[in-house]
KOLTORTOR-436232 format. One record per atom (N, C-alpha, C): atom name; residue number from 1; x, y, z. Coordinates in steps of 0.05 Angstrom, whole numbers, plus 32768, in hexadecimal, padded with zeros to 4 digits. Atoms other than C-alpha are relative to their C-alpha. Example, Ala and Ser with C-alpha at 12.3 -4.5 7.8 and 13.67 -1.06 7.14 Angstrom:
2
ATOM N 1 8012 7FE8 8000
ATOM CA 1 80F6 7FA6 809C
ATOM C 1 8012 8018 8000
ATOM N 2 7FF0 7FE8 7FFF
ATOM CA 2 8111 7FEB 808F
ATOM C 2 7FF1 8016 800E
This chain:
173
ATOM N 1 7FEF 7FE8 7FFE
ATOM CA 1 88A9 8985 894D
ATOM C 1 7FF1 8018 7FF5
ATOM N 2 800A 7FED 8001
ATOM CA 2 888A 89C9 894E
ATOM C 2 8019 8015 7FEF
ATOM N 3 7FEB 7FFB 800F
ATOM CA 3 88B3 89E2 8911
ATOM C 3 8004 8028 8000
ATOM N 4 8000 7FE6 7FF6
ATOM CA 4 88C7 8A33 8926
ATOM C 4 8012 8014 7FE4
ATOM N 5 7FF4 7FF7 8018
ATOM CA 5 88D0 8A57 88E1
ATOM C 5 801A 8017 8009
ATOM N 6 7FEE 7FF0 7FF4
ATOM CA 6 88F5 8A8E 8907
ATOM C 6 8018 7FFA 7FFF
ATOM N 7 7FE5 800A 7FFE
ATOM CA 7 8930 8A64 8919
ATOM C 7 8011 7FFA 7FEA
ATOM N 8 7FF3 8009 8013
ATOM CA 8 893E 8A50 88D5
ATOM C 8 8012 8017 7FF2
ATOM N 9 7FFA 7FF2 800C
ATOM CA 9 8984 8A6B 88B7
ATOM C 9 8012 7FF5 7FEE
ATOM N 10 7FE9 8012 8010
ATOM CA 10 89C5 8A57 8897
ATOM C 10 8007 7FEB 800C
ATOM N 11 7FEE 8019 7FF2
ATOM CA 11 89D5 8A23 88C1
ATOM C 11 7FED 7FE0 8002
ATOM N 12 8013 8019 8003
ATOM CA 12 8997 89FD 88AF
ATOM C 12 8005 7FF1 7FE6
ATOM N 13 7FFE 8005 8023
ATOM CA 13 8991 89CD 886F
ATOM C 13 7FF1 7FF7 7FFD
ATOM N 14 801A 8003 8012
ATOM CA 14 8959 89C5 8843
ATOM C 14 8004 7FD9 7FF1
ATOM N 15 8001 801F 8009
ATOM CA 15 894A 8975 882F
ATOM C 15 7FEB 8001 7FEB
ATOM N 16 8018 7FF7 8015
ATOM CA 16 8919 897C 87ED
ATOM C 16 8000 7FE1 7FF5
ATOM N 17 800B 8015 8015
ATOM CA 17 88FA 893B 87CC
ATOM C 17 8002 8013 7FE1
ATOM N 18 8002 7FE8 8027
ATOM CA 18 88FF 894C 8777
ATOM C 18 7FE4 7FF4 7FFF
ATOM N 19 8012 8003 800C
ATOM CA 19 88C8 892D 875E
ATOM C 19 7FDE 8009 800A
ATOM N 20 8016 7FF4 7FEF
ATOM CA 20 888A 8955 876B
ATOM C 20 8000 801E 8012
ATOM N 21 7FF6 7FF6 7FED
ATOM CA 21 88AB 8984 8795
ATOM C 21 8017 801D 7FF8
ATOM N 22 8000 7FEA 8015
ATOM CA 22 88DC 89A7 8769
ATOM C 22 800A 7FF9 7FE4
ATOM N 23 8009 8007 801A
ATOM CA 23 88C3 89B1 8731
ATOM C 23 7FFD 801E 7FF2
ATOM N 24 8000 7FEC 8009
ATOM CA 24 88BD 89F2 86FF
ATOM C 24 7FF9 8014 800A
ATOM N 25 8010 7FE5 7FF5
ATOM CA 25 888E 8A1C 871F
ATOM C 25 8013 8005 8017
ATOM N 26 7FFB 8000 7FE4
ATOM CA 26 88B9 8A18 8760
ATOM C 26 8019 8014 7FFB
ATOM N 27 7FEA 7FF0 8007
ATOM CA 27 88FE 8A3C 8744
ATOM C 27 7FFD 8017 800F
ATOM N 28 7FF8 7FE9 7FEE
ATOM CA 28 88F2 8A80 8760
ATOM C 28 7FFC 7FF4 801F
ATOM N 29 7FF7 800A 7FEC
ATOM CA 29 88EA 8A59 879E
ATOM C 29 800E 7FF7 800E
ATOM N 30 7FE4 8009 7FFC
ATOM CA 30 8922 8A35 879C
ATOM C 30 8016 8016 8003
ATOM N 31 7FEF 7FEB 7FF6
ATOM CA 31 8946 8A73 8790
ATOM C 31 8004 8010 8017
ATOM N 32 8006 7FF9 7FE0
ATOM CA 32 8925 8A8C 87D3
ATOM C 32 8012 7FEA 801A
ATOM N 33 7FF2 8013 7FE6
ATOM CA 33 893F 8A4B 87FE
ATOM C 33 8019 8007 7FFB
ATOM N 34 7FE2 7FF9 8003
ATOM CA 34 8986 8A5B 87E2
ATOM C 34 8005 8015 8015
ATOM N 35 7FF5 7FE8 7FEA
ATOM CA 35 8983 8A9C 880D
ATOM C 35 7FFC 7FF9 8015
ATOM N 36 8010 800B 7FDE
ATOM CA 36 8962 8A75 884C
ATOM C 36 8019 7FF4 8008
ATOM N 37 7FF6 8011 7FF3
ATOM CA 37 8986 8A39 8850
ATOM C 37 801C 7FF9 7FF3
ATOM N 38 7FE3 8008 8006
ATOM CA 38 89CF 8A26 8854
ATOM C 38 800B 7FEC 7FED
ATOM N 39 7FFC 8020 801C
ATOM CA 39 89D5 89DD 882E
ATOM C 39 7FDC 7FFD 7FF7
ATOM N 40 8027 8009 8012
ATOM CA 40 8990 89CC 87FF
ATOM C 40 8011 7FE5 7FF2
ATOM N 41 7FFE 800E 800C
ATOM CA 41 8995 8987 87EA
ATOM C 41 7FEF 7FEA 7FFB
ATOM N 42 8011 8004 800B
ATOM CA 42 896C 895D 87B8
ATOM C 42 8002 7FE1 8015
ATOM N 43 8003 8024 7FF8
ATOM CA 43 8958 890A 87DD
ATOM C 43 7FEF 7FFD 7FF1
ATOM N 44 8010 800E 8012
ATOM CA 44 8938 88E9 87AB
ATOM C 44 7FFE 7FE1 7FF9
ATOM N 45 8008 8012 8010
ATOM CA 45 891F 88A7 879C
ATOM C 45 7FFB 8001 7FE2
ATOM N 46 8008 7FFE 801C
ATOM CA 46 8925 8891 8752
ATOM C 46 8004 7FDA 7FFB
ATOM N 47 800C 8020 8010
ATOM CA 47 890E 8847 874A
ATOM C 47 8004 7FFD 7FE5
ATOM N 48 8006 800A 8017
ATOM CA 48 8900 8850 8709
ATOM C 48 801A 7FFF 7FF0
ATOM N 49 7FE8 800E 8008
ATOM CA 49 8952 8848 86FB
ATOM C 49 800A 7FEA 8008
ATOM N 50 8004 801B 7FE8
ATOM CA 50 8950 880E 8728
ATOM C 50 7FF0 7FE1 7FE2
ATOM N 51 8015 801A 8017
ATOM CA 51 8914 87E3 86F8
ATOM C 51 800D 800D 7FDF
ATOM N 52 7FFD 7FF9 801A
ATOM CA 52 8937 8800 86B3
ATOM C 52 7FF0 8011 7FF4
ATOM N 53 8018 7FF1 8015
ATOM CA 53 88FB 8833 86A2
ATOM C 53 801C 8018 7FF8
ATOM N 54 7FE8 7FEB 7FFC
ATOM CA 54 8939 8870 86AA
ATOM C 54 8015 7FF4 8004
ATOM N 55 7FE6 8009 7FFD
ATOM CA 55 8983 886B 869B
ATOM C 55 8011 8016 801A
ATOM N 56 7FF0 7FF4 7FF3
ATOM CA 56 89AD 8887 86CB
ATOM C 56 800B 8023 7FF0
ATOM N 57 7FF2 7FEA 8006
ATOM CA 57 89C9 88B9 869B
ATOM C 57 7FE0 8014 7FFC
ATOM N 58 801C 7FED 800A
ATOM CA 58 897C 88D2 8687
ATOM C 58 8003 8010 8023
ATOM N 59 800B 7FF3 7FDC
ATOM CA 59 8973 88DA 86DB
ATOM C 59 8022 801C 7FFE
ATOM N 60 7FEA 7FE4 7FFE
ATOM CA 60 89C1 8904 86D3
ATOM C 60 7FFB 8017 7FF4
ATOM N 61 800F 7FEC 8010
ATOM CA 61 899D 892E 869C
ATOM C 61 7FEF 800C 800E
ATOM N 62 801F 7FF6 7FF2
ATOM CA 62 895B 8939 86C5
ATOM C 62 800D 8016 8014
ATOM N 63 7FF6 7FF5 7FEB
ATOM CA 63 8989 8956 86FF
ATOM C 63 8014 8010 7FFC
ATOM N 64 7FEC 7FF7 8004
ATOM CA 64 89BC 8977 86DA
ATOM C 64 7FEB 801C 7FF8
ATOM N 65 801A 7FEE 800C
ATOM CA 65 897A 899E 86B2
ATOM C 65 7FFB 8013 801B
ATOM N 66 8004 7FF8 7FE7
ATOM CA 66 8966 89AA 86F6
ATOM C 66 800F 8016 800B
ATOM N 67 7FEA 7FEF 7FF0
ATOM CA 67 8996 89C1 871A
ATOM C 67 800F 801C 7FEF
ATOM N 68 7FF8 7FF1 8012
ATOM CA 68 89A6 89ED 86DD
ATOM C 68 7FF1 8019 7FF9
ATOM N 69 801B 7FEF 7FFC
ATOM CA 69 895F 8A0E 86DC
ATOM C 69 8005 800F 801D
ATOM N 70 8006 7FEB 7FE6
ATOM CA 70 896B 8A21 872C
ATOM C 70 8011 8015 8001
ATOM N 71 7FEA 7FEA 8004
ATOM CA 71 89B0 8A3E 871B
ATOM C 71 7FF6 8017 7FF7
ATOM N 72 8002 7FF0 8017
ATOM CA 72 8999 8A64 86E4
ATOM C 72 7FF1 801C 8017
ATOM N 73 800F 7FE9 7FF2
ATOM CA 73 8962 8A8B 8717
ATOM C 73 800D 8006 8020
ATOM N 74 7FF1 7FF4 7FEC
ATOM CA 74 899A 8A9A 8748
ATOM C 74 7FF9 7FEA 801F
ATOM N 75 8002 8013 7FEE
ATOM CA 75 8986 8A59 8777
ATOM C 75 8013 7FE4 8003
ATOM N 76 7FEE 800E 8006
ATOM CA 76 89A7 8A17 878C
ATOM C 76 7FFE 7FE5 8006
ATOM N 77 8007 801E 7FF2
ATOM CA 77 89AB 89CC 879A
ATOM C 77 8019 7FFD 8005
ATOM N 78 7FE1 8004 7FFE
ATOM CA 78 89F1 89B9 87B8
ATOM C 78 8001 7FE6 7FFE
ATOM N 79 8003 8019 8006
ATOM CA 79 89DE 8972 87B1
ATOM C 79 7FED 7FF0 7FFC
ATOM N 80 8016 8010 8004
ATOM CA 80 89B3 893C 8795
ATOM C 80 800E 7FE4 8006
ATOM N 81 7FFC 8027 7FFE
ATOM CA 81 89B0 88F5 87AD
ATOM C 81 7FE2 7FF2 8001
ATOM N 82 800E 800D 8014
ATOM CA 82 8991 88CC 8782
ATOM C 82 7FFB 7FDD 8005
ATOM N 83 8005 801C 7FF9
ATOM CA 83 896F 887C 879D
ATOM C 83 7FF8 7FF1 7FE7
ATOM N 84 8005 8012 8013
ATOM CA 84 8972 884D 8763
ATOM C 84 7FF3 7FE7 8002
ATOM N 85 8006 8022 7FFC
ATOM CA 85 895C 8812 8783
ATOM C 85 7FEB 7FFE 8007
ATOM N 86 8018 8007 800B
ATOM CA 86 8923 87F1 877A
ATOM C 86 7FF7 7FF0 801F
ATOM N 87 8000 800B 7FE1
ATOM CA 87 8922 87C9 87C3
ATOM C 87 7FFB 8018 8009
ATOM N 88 8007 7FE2 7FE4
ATOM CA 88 88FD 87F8 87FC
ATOM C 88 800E 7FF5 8013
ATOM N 89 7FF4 8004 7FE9
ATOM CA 89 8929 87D7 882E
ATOM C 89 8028 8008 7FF9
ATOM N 90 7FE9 7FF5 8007
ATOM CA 90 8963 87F5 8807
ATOM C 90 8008 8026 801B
ATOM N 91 7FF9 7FE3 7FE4
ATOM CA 91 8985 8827 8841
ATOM C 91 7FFA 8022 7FFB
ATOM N 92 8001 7FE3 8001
ATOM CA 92 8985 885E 8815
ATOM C 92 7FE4 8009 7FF2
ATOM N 93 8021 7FF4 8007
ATOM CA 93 8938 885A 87FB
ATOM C 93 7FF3 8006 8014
ATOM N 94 800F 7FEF 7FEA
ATOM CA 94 890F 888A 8821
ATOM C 94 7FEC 7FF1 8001
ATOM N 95 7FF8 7FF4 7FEB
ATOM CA 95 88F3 8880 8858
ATOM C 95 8023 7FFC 800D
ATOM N 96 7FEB 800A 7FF8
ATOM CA 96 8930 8862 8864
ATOM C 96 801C 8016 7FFE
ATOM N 97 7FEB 7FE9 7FFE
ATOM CA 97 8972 8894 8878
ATOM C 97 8007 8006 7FF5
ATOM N 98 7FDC 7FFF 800F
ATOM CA 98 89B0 8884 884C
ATOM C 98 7FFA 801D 7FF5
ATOM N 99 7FF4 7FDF 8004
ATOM CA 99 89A3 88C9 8829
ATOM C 99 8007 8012 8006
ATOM N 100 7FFD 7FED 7FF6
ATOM CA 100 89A0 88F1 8859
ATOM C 100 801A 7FFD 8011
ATOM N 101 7FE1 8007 7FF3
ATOM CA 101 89DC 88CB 887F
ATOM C 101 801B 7FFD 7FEE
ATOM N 102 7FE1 7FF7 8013
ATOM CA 102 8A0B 88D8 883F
ATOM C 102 7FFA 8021 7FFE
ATOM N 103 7FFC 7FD6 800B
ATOM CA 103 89F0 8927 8831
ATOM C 103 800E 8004 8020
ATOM N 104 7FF6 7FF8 7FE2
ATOM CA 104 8A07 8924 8889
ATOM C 104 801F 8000 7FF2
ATOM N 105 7FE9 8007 7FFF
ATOM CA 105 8A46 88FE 8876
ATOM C 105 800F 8017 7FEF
ATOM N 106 8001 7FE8 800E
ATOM CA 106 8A52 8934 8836
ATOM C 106 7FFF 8015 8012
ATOM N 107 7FFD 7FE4 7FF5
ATOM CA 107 8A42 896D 8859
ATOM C 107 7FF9 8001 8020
ATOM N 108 7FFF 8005 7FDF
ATOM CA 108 8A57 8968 88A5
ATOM C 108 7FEF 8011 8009
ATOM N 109 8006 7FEC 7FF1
ATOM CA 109 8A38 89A9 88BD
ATOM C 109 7FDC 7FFA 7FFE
ATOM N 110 8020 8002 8004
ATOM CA 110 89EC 8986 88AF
ATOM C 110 7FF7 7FFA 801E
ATOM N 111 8019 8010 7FF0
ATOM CA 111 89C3 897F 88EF
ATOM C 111 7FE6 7FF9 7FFC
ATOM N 112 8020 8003 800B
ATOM CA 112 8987 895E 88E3
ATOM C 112 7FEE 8009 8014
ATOM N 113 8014 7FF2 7FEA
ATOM CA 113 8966 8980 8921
ATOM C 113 7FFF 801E 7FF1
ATOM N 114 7FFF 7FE2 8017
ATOM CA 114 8974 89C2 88F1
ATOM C 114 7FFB 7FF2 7FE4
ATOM N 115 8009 8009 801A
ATOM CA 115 8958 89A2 88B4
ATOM C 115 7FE3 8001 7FFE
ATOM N 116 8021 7FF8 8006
ATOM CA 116 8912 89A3 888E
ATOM C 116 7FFF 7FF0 7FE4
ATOM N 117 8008 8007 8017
ATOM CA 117 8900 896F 8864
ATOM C 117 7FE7 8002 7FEB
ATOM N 118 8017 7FEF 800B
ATOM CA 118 88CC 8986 8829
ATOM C 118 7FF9 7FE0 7FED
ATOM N 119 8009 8018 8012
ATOM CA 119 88AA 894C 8802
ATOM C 119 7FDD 8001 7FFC
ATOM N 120 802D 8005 7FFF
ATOM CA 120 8860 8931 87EC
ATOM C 120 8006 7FE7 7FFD
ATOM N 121 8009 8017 7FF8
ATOM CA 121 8866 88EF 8806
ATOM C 121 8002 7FFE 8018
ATOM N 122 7FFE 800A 7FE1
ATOM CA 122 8860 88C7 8849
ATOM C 122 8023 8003 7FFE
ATOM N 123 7FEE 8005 7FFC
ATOM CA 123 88A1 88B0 883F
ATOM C 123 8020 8012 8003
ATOM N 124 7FF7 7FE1 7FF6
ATOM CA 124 88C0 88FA 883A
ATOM C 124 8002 8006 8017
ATOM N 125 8001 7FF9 7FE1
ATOM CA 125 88A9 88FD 887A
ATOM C 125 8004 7FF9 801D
ATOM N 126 7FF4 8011 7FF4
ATOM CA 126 88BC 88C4 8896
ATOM C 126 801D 7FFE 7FFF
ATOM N 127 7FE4 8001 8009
ATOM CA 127 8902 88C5 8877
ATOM C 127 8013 801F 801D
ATOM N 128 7FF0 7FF0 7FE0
ATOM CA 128 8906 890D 88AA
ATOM C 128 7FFA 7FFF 8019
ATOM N 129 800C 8004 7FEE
ATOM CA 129 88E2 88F9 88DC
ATOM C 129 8016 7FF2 800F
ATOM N 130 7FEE 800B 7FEB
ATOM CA 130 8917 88C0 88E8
ATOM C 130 801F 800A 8009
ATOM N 131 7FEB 7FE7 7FF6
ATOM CA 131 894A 88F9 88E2
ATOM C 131 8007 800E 8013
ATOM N 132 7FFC 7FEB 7FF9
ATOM CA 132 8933 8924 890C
ATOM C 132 7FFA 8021 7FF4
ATOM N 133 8005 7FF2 8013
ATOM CA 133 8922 894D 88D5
ATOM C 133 7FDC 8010 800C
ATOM N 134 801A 7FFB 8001
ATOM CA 134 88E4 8986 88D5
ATOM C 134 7FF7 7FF3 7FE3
ATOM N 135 800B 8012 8013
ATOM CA 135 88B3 8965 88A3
ATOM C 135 7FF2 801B 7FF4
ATOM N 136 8010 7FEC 8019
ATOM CA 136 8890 8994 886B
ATOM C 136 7FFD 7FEE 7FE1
ATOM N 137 8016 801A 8019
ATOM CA 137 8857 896B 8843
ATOM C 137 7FFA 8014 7FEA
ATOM N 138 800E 7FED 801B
ATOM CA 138 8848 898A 87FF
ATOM C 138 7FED 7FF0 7FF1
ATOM N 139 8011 800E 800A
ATOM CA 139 8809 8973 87E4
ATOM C 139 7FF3 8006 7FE7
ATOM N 140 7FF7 7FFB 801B
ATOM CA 140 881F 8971 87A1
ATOM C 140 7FEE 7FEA 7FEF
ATOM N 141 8011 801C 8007
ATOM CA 141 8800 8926 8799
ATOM C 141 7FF3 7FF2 8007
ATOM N 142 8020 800F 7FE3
ATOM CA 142 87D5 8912 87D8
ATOM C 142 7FF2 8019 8009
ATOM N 143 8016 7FE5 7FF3
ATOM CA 143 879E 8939 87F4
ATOM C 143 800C 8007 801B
ATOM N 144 7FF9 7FED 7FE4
ATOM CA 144 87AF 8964 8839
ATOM C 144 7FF8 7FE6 800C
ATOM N 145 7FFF 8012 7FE6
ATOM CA 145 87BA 8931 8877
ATOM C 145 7FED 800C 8010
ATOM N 146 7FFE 7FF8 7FE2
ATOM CA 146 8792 8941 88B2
ATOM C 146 8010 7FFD 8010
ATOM N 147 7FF3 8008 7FEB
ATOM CA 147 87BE 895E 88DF
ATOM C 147 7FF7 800A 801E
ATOM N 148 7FE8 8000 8001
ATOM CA 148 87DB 895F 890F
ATOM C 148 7FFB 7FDE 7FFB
ATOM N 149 7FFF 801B 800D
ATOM CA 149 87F9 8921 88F2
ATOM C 149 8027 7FFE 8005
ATOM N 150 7FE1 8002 7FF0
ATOM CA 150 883D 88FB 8913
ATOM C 150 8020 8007 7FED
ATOM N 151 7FE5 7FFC 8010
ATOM CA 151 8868 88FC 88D3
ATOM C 151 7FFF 801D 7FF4
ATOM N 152 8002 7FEB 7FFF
ATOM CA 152 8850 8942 88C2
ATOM C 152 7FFF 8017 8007
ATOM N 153 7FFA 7FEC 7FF0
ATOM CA 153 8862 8980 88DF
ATOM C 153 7FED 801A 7FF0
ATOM N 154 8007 7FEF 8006
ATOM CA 154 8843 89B4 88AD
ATOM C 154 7FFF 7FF7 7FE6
ATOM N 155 8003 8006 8020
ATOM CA 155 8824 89AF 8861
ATOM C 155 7FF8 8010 7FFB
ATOM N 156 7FFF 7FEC 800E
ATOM CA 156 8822 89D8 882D
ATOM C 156 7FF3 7FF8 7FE2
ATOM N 157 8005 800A 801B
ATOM CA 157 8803 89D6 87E1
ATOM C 157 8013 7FF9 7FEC
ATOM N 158 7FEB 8003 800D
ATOM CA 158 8840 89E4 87C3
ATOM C 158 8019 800A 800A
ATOM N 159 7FE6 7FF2 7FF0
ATOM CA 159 8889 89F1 87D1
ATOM C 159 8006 8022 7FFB
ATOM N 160 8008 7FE6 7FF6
ATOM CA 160 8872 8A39 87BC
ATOM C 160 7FF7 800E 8012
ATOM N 161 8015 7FF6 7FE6
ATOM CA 161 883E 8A44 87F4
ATOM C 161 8012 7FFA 801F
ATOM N 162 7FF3 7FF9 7FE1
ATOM CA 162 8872 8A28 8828
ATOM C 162 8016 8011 7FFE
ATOM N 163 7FEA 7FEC 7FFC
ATOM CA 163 88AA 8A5D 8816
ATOM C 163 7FEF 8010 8008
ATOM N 164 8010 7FE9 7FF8
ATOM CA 164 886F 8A90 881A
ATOM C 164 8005 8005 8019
ATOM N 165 8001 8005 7FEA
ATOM CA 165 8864 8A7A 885D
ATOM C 165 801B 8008 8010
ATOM N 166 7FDD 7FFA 7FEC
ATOM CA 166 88A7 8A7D 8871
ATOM C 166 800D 8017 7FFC
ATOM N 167 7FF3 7FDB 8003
ATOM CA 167 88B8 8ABF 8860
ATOM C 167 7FEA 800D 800E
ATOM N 168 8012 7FEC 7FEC
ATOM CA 168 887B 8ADA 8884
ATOM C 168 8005 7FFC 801B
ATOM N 169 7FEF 8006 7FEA
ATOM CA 169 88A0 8AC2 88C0
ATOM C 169 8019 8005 800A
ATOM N 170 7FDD 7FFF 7FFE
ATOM CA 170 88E5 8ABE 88B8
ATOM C 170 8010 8019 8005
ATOM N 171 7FF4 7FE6 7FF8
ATOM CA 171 8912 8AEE 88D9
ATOM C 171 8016 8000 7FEF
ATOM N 172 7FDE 7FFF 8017
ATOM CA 172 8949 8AFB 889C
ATOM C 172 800E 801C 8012
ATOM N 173 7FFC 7FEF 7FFA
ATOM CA 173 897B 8B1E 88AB
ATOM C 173 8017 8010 7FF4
């Protein structure tokens, strides 16, 4: 999919991996996608409440912090869904759907042909790929793909450099 920054407005929704992705530096960014995109919401894998390393309430802390930091700089997350389980053939560990088929079920007005999932893994990209989703690799923790590459549509260094990008395009209006 030849992802057309132009097109993107309120009626799109933003799919963000946390870990790696957003993270401190990214806030005035985040504040930026708030004005882009209609729903922003966090899919995350978190194993490590799954094997006992993290309690559930530490991961409600991490996300509450979070989401508390984007407020603060006038940005937003309207939802986080959070994979505890430790099995990769669990439905809702990425690549695998279930998250993105409860943020649908939650918030009806999602097409995933108007969506843009942002991550730094394969499985980010796989997870929109089987969506339907545009894909946006941040190579936050692997080196740049050669692309073109099938689960990748467009990469970036950080989820800084792809808002850049997207405002040197984007028709606001």
């Amino acid at each position: 999919m030849n992802l057309q920054h132009t097109e993107i407005d309120k009626s799109w929704t933003l799919f963000l991996d946390r870990d790696g992705v957003v993270n401190d530096g990214a806030l005035d960014a985040l504040k930026e996608l708030g004005e882009i995109f209609g729903t922003i919401v966090v899919v995350t894998n978190q194993r490590g409440v799954g094997r006992g390393i993290m309690t559930m309430n530490t991961l409600r802390n991490i996300n509450t912090n979070m989401t508390a930091a984007i407020s603060a700089v006038g940005g937003r997350i309207d939802h986080i869904y959070a994979c505890t389980a430790v099995n990769d053939e669990d439905h809702n560990r990425k690549p695998n759907t279930g998250m993105g088929l409860q943020a649908k079920e939650d918030f009806p007005e999602i097409d995933f042909r108007r969506s843009i999932i942002v991550g730094n893994s394969l499985s980010d990209m796989e997870f929109g790929k089987r969506l339907a989703m545009s894909t946006i690799f941040l190579t936050t923790k692997h080196a740049p793909y050669v692309l073109p590459n099938d689960l990748i549509d467009q990469q970036f260094a950080s989820l800084d450099s792809w808002v850049e990008s997207l405002k040197q395009t984007l028709v606001l209006e």
